[in-house]
C-alpha positions, 0 to 999 in steps of 0.5 A: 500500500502507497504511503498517503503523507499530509502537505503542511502549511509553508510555515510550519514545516521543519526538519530537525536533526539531534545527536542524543550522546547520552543514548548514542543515538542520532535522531533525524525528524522532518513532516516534509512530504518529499524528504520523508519519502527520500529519507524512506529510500535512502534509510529505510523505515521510521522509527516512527510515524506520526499519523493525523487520520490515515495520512502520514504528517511526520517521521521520525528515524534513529539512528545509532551513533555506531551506524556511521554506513547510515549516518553518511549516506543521510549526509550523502545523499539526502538533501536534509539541509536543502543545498 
């Protein structure tokens, strides 16, 4: 099944990336449509779907600090910063 993600208004769309040292874990959060779907094939799954009805209205992925595969290819490859 074709995953439905919700269009936010202009203004409120983020992304945001924390690095959480205390759990070795980088966390990357976005409710962009297009970077959510591009993070989907670059990264894989969520860790977690925030849903308003049936449509998606952000992800959340963490990622391990040891998983620096993962962790280059987000840099690499995703266009998180918009360049």
């Amino acid at each position: 099944m074709e995953k439905k993600y919700k269009e936010p208004k202009v203004e409120e769309m983020e992304t945001t990336i924390n690095v959480m040292y205390n759990d070795n874990t980088f966390s990357i959060y976005t409710n962009k449509p297009n970077l959510q779907k591009q993070l989907n094939k670059i990264i894989g799954e969520p860790t977690k779907e925030y849903k308003i009805k049936r449509s998606i209205s952000g992800s959340r992925w963490d990622i391990s600090l040891d998983n620096k595969i993962i962790i280059s290819r987000l840099i690499l490859k995703a266009n998180v910063f918009e360049l």
